[in-house]
Structures are given as structure tokens and as C-alpha cells.
C-alpha positions in Angstrom: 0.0 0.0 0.0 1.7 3.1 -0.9 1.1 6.4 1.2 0.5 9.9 0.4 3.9 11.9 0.8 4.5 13.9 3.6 3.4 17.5 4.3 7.0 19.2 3.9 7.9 22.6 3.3 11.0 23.6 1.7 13.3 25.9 3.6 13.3 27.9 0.6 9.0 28.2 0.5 8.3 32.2 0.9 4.8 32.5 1.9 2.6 35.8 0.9 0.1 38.2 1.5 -1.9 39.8 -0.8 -4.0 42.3 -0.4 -6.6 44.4 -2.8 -7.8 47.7 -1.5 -10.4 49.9 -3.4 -9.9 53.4 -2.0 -13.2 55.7 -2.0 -12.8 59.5 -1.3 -16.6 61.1 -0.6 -17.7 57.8 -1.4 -16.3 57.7 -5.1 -13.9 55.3 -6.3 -10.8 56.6 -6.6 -7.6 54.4 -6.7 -7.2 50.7 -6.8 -3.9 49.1 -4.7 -2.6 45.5 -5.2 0.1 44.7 -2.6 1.9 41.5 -2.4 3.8 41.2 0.7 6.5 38.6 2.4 4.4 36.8 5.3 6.4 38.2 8.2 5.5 42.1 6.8 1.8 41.2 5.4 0.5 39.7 8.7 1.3 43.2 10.3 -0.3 45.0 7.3 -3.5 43.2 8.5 -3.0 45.1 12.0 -2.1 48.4 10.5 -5.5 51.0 10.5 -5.2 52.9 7.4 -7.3 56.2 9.1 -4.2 56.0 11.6 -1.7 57.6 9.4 1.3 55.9 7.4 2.1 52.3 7.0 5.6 52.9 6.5 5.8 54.5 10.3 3.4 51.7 11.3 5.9 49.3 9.9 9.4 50.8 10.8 7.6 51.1 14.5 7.0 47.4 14.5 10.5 46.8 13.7 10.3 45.9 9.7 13.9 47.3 8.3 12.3 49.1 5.4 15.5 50.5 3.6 14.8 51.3 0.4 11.7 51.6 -2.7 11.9 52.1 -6.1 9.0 53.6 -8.1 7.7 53.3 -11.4 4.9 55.5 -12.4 3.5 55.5 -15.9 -0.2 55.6 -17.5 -2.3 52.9 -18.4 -5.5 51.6 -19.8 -8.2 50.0 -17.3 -8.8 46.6 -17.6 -11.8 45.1 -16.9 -11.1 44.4 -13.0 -10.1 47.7 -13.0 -13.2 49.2 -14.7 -15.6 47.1 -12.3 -13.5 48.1 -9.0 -13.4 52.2 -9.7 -16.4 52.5 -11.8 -14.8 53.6 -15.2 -15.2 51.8 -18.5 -12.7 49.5 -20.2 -9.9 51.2 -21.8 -10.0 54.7 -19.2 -6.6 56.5 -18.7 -5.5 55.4 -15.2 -2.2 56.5 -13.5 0.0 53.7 -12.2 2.5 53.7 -9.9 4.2 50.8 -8.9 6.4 50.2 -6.0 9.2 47.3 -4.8 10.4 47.9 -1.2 13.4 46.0 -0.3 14.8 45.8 3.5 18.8 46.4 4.6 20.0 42.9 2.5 17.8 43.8 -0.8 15.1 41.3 0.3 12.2 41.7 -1.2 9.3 42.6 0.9 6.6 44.3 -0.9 5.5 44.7 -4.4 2.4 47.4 -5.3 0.7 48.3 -8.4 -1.7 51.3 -7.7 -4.6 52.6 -9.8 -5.6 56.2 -9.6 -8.7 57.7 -11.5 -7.4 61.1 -12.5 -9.1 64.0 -11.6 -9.6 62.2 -7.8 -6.5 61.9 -6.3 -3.6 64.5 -5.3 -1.3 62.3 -4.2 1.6 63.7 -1.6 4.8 61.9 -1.1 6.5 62.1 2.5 9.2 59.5 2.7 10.8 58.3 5.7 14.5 59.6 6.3 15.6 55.7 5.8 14.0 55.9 2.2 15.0 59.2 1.2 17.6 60.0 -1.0 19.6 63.2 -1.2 18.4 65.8 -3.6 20.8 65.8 -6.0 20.7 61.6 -6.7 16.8 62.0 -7.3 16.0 61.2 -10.6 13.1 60.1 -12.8 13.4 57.1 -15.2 
């Protein structure tokens, strides 16, 4: 009688979090997130309140290293998720940023894609001292 194998996890398994967030403002839609996070850092984003400010100081405060991000912001057309999620046809203009955060050793510990309607969002950028680069080595690809 052969048996089922056993239940093993390799030590190289990464487990994830993912997490879809439709963000209203007056009750609009107005930006659709996807985040994919390494377990250890998603499990907290399930504690984090988003009307209780930043998740980056929520994060750093719960002792994540968060070191460094690289951005990507470009335009794209809706799909048909996105359509049905912020209440735009197929095929509207949406602005995209996307966003890999990466701790003290270059791991990996979140990737984002975020959907903004224009004409909804001002978006305002305040990065942490850890994640901010001087002036002069800011630049746009």
C-alpha cells in the first residue's frame, strides 16, 4: 500500500500576502492598490488601521527594516477588473504607480501596483529619512 507523501515545506518556501484595496474619497472610487507582501511584513499590514496615518511609520515602528523603494509611475488603460473596481469603462486613462520595497539585505518585501482615477486623487509623497535620498541623486526614469 503506498502512502500519500508527507506534508514538507521547503526551507526555501516564501509564503505571501496579498492584499486588494479599493480606496473611496466622498464615497467615489478613486484608486485601486494591489500589494503583495513577504508573510512576516503582510501579517502586520493586517493590523495596520489605514485612518491611523502611514504604513511605513506603522511598519518601521514594528521593527520591519524598510530601507529602500523604487518607483515606477506610468499611465495605463483600465482593464476590466479595474473598470468594475473604480467604476470607469474599459480602456480609461488610469495613472500607475508601482512600487518594490526591499529591507537592509535587498530582500524583497513588498510589491504594489496602484490605480488612480485622475481627476480624484492629489497624491503627496513624505518618505521616511531611511527611504529618502539626497536631492541631488533623485532622478526620474
Amino acid at each position: 500500500m503506498r502512502r500519500p507523501p508527507k506534508n514538507r515545506t521547503s526551507p526555501r518556501a516564501i509564503r505571501f500576502c496579498r492584499w486588494c484595496v479599493c480606496g473611496r474619497l466622498d464615497g467615489t472610487p478613486a484608486l485601486l492598490e494591489r500589494s503583495t507582501f513577504i508573510w512576516d511584513v503582510g501579517r502586520l499590514r493586517m493590523e495596520f488601521d489605514p485612518d491611523a496615518g502611514s504604513l511605513n511609520h506603522f511598519l518601521l515602528a514594528t521593527g520591519v527594516d524598510l530601507d529602500s523603494a523604487r518607483h515606477r509611475v506610468d499611465a495605463v488603460a483600465a482593464d476590466v477588473e479595474d473598470a468594475e473596481q473604480l467604476g470607469v469603462p474599459v480602456g480609461s486613462p488610469l495613472l500607475r504607480a508601482c512600487q518594490i520595497t526591499a529591507d537592509s539585505t535587498s530582500r524583497i518585501l513588498e510589491s504594489a501596483d496602484v490605480r488612480y482615477v485622475p481627476g480624484h486623487i492629489l497624491d503627496a509623497v513624505a518618505d521616511l529619512p531611511a527611504l529618502v535620498a539626497p536631492a541631488s541623486a533623485v532622478a526620474l526614469a
